[in-house]
PLY file of the C-alpha trace (Angstrom):
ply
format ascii 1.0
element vertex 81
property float x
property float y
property float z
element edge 80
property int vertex1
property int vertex2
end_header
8.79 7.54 33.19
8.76 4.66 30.58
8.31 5.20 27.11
7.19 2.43 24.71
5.84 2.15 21.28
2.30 2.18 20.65
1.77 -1.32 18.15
-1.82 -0.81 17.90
-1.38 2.77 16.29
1.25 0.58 13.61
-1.71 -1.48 13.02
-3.81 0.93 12.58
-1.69 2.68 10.34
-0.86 0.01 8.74
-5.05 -0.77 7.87
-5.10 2.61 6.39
-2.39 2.87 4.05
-3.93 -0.28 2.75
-7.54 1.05 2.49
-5.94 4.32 1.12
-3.89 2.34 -1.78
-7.38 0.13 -2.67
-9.11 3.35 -2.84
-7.13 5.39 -4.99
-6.81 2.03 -7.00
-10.74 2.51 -7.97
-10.60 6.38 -8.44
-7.59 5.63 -10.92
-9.56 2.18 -12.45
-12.84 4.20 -13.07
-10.74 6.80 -14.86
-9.04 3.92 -17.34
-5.65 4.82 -15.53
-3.76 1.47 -15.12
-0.50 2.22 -12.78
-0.38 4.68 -10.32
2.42 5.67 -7.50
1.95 5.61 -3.54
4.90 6.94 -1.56
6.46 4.26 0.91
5.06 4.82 4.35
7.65 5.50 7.52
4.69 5.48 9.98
3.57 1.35 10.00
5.75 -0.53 11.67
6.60 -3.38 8.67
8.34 -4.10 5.10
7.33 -2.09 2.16
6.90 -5.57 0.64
4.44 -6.77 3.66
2.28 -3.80 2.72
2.21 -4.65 -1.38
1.08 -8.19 -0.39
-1.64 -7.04 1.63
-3.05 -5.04 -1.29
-2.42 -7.58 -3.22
-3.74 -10.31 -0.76
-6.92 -7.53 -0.19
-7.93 -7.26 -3.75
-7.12 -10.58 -5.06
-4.75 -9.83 -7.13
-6.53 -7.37 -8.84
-4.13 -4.57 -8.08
-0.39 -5.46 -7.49
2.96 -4.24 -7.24
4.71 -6.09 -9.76
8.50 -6.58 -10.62
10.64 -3.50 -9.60
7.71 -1.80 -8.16
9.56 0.32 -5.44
11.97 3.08 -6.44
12.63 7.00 -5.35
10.60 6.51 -2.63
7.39 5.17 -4.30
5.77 1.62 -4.72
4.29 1.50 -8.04
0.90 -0.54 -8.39
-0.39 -2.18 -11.40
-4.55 -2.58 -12.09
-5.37 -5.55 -13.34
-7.58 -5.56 -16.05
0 1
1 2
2 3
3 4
4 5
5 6
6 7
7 8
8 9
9 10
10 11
11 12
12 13
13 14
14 15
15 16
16 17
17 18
18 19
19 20
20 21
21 22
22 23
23 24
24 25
25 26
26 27
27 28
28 29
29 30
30 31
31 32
32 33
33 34
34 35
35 36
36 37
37 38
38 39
39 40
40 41
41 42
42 43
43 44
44 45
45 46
46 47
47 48
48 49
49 50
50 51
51 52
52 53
53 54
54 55
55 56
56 57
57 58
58 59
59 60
60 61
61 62
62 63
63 64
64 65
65 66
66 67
67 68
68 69
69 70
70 71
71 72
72 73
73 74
74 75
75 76
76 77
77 78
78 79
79 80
């Protein structure tokens, strides 16, 4: 039997860590918060640092990761104001 990695479940996981990030970046921006943490996914397939530009990249800019914005296991993400 041959055993091979599913890509399209990376994708998709992938698309929703991103969606997830954007929408606890509006629960957080309608409460006046302006950083919040999101723990670095295992399950997607690509860099922690692919993942921060495509927040960034999905929001213009409006939410971002910043300099130094991964340690202990967390990205840290900036709303713009």
């Amino acid at each position: 039997m041959k055993i091979t990695i599913n890509k399209n479940q990376q994708a998709i996981n992938f698309k929703t860590h991103v969606g997830t990030i954007i929408m606890i970046a509006g629960q957080k921006a309608k409460a006046g918060i302006e950083h919040f943490k999101y723990p670095i996914p295992r399950d997607i397939g690509v860099s922690t640092f692919e993942l921060i530009d495509a927040v960034e990249e999905e929001t213009e800019m409006s939410v971002y990761g910043g300099y130094k914005c991964i340690s202990d296991g967390m990205i840290r993400f900036s709303i713009g104001s």
